[in-house]
C-alpha positions as CSV (number, residue, x, y, z in Angstrom):
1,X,20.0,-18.3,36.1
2,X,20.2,-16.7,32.7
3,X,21.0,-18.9,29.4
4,X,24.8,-19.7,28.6
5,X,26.1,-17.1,25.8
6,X,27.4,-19.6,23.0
7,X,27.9,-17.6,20.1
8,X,28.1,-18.8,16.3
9,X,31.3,-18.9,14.2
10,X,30.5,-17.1,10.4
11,X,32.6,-19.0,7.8
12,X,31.4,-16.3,5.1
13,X,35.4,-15.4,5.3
14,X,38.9,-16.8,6.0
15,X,40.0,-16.8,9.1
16,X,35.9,-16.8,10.6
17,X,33.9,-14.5,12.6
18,X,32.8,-15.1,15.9
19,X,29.4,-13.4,16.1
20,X,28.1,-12.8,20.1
21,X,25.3,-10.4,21.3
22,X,26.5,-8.0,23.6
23,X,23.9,-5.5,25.7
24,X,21.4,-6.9,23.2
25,X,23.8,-5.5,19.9
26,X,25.0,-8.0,17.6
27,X,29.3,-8.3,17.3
28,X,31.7,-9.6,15.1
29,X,34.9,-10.6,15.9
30,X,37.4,-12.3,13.0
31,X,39.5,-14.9,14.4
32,X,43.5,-15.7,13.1
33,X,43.2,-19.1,13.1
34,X,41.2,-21.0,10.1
35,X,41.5,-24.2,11.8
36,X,38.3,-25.8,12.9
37,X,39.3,-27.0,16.2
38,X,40.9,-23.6,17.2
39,X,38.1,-22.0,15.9
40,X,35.4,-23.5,18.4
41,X,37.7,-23.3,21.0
42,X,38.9,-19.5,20.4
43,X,34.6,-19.0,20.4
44,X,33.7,-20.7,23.9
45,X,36.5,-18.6,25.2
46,X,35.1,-15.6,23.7
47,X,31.5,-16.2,24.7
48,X,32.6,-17.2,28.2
49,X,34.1,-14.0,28.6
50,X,31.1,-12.3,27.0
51,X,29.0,-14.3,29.7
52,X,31.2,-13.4,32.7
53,X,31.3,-9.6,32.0
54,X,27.2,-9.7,31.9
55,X,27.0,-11.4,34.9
56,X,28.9,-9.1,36.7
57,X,27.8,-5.7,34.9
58,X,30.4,-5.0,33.2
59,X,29.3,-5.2,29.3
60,X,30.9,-2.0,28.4
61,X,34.2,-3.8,28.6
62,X,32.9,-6.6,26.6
63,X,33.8,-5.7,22.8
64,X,37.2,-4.5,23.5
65,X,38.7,-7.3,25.6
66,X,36.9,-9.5,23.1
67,X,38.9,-7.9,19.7
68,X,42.0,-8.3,21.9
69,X,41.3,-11.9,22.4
70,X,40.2,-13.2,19.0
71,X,43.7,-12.6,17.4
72,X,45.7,-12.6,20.8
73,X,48.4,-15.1,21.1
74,X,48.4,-17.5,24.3
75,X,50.2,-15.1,26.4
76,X,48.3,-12.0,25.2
77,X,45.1,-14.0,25.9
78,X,46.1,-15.0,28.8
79,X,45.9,-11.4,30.0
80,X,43.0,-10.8,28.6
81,X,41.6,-13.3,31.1
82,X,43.3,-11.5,33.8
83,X,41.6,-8.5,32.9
84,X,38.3,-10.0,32.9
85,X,38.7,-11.5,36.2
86,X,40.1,-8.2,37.7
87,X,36.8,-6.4,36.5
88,X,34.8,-9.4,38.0
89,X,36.4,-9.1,41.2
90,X,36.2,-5.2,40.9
91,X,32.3,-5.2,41.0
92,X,32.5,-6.6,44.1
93,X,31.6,-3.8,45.9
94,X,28.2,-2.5,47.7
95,X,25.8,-1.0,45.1
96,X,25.4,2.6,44.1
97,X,29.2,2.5,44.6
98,X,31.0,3.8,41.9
99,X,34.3,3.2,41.4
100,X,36.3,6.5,41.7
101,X,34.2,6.3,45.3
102,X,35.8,2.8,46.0
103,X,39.4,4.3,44.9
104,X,39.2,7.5,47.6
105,X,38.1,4.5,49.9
106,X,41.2,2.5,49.3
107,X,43.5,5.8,50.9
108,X,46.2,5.6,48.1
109,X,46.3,1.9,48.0
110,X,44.9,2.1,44.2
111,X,46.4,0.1,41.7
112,X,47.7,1.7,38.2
113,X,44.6,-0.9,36.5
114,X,42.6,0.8,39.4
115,X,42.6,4.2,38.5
116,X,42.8,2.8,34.3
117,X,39.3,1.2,35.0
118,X,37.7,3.7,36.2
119,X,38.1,5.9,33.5
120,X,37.6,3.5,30.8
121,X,34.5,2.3,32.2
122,X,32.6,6.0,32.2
123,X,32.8,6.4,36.2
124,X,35.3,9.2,36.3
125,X,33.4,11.2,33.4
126,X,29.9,10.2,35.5
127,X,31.4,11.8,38.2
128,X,33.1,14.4,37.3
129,X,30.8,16.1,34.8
130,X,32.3,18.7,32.0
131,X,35.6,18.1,33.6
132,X,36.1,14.4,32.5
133,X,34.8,13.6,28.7
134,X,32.5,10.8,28.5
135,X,34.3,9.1,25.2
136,X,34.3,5.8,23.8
137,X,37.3,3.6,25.0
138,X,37.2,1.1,22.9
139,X,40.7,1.6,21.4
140,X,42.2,3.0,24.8
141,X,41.1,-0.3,26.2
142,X,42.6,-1.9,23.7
143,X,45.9,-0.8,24.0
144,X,46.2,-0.6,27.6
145,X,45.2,-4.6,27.5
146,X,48.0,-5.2,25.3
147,X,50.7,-2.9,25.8
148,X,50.2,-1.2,29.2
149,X,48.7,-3.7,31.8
150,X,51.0,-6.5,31.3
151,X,54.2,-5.0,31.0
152,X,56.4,-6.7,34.0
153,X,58.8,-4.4,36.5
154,X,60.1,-6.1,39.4
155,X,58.1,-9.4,38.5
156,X,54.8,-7.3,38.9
157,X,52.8,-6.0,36.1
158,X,52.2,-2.8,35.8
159,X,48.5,-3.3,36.2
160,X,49.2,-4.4,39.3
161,X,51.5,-1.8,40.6
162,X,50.2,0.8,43.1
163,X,49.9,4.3,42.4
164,X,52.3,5.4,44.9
165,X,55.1,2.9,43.3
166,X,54.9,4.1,40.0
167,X,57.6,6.2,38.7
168,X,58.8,7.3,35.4
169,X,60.9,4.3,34.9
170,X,57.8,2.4,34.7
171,X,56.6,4.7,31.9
172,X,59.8,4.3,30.1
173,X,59.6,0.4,30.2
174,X,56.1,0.8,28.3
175,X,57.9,2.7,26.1
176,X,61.1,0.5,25.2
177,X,58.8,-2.5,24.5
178,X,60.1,-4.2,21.4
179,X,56.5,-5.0,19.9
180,X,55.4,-1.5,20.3
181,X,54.6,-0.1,17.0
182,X,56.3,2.8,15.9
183,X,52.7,4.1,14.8
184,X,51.7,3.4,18.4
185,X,53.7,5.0,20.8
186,X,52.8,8.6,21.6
187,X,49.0,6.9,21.7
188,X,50.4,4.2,24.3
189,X,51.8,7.3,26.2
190,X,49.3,9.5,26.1
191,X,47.6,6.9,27.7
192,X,50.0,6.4,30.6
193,X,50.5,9.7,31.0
194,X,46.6,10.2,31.1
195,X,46.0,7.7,34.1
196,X,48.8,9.1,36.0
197,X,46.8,12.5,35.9
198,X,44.2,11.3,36.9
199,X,45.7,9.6,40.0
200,X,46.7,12.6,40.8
201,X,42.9,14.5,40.1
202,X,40.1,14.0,41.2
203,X,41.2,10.8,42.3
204,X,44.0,12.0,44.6
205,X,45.8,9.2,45.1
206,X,49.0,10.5,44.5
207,X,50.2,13.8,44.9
208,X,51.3,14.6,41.1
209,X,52.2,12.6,38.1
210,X,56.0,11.8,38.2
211,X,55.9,12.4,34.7
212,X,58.0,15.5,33.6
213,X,56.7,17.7,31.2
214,X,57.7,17.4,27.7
215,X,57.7,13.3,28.3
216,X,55.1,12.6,25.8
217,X,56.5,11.5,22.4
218,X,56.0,14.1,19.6
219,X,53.7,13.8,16.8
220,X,53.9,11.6,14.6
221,X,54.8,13.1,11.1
222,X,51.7,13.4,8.8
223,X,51.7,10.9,5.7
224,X,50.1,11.7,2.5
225,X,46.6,10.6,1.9
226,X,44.6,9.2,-0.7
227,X,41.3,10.0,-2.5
228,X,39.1,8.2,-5.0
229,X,38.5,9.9,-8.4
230,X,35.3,9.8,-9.8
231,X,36.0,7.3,-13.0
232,X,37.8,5.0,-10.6
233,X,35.1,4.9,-7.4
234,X,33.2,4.2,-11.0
235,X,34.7,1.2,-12.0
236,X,34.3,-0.4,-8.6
237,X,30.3,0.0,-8.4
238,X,30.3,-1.6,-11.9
239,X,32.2,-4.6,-10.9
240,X,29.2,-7.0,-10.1
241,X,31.9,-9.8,-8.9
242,X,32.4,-7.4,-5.6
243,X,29.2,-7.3,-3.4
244,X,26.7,-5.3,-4.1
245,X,25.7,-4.6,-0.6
246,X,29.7,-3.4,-0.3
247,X,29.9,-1.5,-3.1
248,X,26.8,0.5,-2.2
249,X,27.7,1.1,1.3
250,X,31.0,2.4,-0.4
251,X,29.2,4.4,-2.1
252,X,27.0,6.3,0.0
253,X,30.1,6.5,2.3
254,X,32.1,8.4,-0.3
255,X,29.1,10.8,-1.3
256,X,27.4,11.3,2.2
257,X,30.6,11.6,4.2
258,X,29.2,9.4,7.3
259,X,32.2,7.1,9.3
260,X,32.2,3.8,8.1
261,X,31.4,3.0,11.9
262,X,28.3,5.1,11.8
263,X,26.7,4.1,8.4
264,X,26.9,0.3,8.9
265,X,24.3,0.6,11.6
266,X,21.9,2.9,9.8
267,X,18.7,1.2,9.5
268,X,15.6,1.8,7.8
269,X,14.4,3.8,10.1
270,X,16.7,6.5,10.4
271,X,15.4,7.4,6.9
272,X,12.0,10.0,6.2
273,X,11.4,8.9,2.5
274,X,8.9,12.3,1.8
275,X,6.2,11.8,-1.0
276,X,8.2,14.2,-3.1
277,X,11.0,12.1,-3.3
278,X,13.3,13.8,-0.9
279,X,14.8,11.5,1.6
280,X,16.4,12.8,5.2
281,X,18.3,10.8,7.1
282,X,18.4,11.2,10.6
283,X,21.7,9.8,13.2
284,X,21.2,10.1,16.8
285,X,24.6,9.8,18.0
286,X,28.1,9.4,16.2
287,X,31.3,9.4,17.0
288,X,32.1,13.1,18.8
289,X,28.6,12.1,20.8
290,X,26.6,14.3,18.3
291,X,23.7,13.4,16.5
292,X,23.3,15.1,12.6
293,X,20.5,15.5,10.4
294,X,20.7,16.2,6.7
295,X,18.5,15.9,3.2
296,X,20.4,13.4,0.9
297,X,21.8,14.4,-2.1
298,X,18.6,13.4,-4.8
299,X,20.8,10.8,-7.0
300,X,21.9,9.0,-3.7
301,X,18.3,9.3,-2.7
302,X,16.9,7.9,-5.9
303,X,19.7,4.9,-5.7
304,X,18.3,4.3,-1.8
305,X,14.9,4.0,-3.2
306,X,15.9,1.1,-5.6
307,X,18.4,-0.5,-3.3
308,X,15.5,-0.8,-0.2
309,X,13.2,-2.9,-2.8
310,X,15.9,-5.8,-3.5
311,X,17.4,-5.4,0.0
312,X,17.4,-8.5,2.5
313,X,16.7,-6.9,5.5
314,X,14.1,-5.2,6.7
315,X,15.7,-3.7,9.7
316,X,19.2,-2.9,8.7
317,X,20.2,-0.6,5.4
318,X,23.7,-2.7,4.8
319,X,22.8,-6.1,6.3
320,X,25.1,-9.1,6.7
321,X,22.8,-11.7,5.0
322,X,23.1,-9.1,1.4
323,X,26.7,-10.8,1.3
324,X,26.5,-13.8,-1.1
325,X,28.6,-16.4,1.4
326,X,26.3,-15.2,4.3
327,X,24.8,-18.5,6.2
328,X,23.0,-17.6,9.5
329,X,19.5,-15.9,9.2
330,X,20.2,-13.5,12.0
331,X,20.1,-9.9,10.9
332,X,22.8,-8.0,11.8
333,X,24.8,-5.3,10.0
334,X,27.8,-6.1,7.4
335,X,30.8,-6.5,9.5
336,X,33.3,-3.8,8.1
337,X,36.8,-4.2,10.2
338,X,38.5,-5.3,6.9
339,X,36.8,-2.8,4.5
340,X,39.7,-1.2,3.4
341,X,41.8,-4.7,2.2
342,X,38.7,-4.9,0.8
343,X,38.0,-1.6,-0.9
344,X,41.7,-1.7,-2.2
345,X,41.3,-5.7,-3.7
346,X,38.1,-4.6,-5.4
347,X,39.8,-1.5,-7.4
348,X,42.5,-3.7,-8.5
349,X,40.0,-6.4,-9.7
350,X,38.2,-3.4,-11.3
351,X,40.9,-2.0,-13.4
352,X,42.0,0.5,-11.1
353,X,45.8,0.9,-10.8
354,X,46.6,4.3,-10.0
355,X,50.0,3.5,-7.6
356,X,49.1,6.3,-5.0
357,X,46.0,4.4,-3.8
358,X,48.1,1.4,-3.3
359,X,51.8,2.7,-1.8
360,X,53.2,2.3,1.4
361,X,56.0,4.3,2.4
362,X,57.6,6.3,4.7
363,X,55.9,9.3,3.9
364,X,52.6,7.7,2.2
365,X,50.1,4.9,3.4
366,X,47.9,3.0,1.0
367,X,43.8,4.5,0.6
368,X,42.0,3.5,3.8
369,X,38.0,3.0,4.2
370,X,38.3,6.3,6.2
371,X,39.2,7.9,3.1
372,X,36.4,7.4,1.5
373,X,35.3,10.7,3.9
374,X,38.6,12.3,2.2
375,X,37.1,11.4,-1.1
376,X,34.1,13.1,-0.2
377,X,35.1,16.3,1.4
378,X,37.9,17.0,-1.2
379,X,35.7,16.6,-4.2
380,X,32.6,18.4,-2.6
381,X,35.1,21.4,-1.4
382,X,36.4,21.3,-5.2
383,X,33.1,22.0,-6.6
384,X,32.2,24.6,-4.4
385,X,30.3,23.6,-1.4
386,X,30.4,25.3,1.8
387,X,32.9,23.9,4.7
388,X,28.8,24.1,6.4
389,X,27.6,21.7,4.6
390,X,30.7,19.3,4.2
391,X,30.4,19.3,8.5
392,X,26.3,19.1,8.5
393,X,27.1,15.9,7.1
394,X,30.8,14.4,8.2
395,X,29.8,15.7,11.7
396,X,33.7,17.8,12.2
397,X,33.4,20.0,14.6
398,X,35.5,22.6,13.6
399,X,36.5,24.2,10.3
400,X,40.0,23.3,11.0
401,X,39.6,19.7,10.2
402,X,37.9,20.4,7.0
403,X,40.5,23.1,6.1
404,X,43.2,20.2,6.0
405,X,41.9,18.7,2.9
406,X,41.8,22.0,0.8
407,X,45.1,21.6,-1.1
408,X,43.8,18.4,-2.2
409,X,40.4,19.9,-2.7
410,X,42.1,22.7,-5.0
411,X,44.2,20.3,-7.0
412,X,41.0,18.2,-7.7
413,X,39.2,21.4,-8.9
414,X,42.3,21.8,-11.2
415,X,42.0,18.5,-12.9
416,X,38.4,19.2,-13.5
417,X,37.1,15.7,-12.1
418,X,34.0,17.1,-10.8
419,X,31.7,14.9,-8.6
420,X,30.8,11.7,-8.2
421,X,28.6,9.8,-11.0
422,X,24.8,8.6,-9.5
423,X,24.7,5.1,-8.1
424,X,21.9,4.1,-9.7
425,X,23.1,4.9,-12.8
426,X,26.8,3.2,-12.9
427,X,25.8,0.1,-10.5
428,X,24.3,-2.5,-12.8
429,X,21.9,-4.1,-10.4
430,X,20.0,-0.6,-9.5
431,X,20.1,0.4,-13.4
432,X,16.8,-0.9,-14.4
433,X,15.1,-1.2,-11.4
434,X,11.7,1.3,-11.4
435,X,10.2,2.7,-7.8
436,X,6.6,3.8,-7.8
């Protein structure tokens, strides 16, 4: 019988992490609750959930249900639980048995979770090769834990509501909830929408989505966006009383263009440091399931150099125990959930008070971390670099993406405010530091 899965609680920040090792990958998880008691007690349920998904194979679950359940209220959590148990109970089933295979077998009996599961867990895309994306669900399982599953129709949720039950009415009840963010919707019904589809094909458990065309909420409107200039990404690398392991992993982020999701994991090895000082860094697999290989830009090279001879850890290029309130000695990557509250605290406690970066309106939202990607395909388009070699390194698959950020990129180029300065040049710490 395999060890019990306890987990540690990180008091490096307020409300705590809980940190658990799922499929061998370390996790953070930030609780709501700063009280000691609810803590611990918020981490045995994590880690017994964590433990129970293991057990029964069914890890890839494991993160999502677990960020649903470190901030969930007592009713949320409680279906949470649910969940888990359902996916327990699900496995149940002879080996080599997938679960779109156990679906046909029910003959239309399939529950709306049913059908939900087997998608989110890979089976349908295993199964149904280049018709079927194989995509990380994280999010999707995410919402459909909170605002799908455990809506109530009839006194039965909606995860348990057969196939051949559900009807539009069911979709509009999603829909109408009153905790449904406005931000939220036509992702919560794309959703729906989505598993009713697929109920339909390949699963064929219902003849066709009662779903009428032209149900799916529209858009919603695009908000303006915000990018860093150079003098004020400037100002926060100079602020020692921010991080330094955050400010250089802002950084690079803004002047190599990689997702904040993707560079936190880099490690050391994913770097080829050549004798003649160039540096290539090499990423197996990112977000669109693409890997990408490029040279670095030789300042950010040069500032890699210097930062690898004071890091902490040997394994990981932005490591936890680089943050000055960091405790455990496990080595796992900076946890980066809260980097733009973050990001946006440090400007303001460098100086930087330009209002866009900060507003929230109806037709604005305040800078984000993924805009640290807008800060650096605007200003790289605005000095002249290819739309090639902005994707070689953001990983977009199409010009179109790129394209969106050219007005910003042209009024940039306007203003003159050229690239970003060299990190090893405006963060103190690297200044003075000589590599061989």
């Amino acid at each position: 019988m395999s060890r019990a899965l306890t987990g540690t609680l990180d008091w490096s920040s307020d409300p705590p992490y809980v940190r658990l090792t799922i499929e061998g990958s370390r996790r953070a998880f930030r609780l709501a609750s700063s009280n000691p008691q609810e803590a611990e007690r918020r981490k045995e349920i994590l880690a017994g959930m964590v433990g129970r998904l293991a057990e029964a194979r069914c890890s890839a679950h494991a993160e999502a249900l677990c960020r649903q359940a470190a901030t969930a209220d007592q009713k949320t959590l409680e279906g949470v639980l649910k969940i888990v148990d359902g996916l327990i109970v699900g496995r149940e089933r002879p080996v080599g048995t997938s679960t779109s295979e156990s679906i046909r077998v029910s003959n239309g009996g399939v529950t709306f979770k049913q059908v939900g599961d087997a998608w989110t867990s890979g089976d349908l895309a295993k199964k149904y090769r280049r018709r079927i994306k194989d995509i990380d669900h994280t999010e999707n399982i995410g919402r459909l834990v909170r605002y799908v599953y455990p809506v109530e129709i009839g006194g039965r949720t909606l995860a348990d509501t057969p196939m051949k039950d559900f009807t539009l009415d069911h979709a509009e009840e999603v829909l109408a909830q009153a905790d449904l963010p406005d931000g939220s919707v036509r992702h919560v019904a794309q959703l729906v929408s989505r598993i009713a589809k697929l109920a339909a094909y390949p699963l064929r458990a219902i003849d066709a989505s009662p779903l009428p065309q032209g149900w799916l909420p529209p858009k919603n409107a695009a908000k303006e966006k915000s990018y860093l200039f150079p003098d004020e990404e400037a100002a926060f690398q100079g602020h020692q009383h921010i991080p330094l392991v955050r400010r250089f992993f802002v950084g690079f982020c803004a002047r190599e263009g990689p997702r904040k999701e993707n560079a936190v994991t880099v490690q050391w090895t994913d770097f080829a440091f050549e004798s003649n000082g160039e540096v290539m860094i090499s990423l197996d697999k990112t977000k669109n399931g693409r890997g990408g290989s490029w040279v670095l830009d030789a300042d950010n090279a040069e500032a890699l150099r210097r930062w690898r001879t004071i890091c902490p850890s040997k394994k990981y290029v932005f490591p936890a125990c680089a943050l000055p309130q960091h405790r455990s000695t496990d080595d796992w990557p900076m946890y980066v959930d809260h980097l733009a509250d973050q990001l946006r605290d440090g400007l303001l406690r460098a100086g930087v008070t330009r209002a866009k970066l900060f507003e929230r309106g109806p037709n604005r939202i305040p800078l984000r971390a993924h805009d640290l990607r807008a800060t650096f395909v605007t200003l790289a388009l605005s000095i002249g670099k290819t739309e090639d070699w902005v994707a070689t390194r953001t990983g977009h698959g199409s010009s179109q993406m790129i394209a969106l950020y050219r007005r910003q990129a042209k009024t940039a180029a306007e203003l003159k405010l050229g690239w970003l300065k060299p990190l090893h040049e405006i963060i103190p710490e690297l200044r003075d530091i000589r590599v061989p």
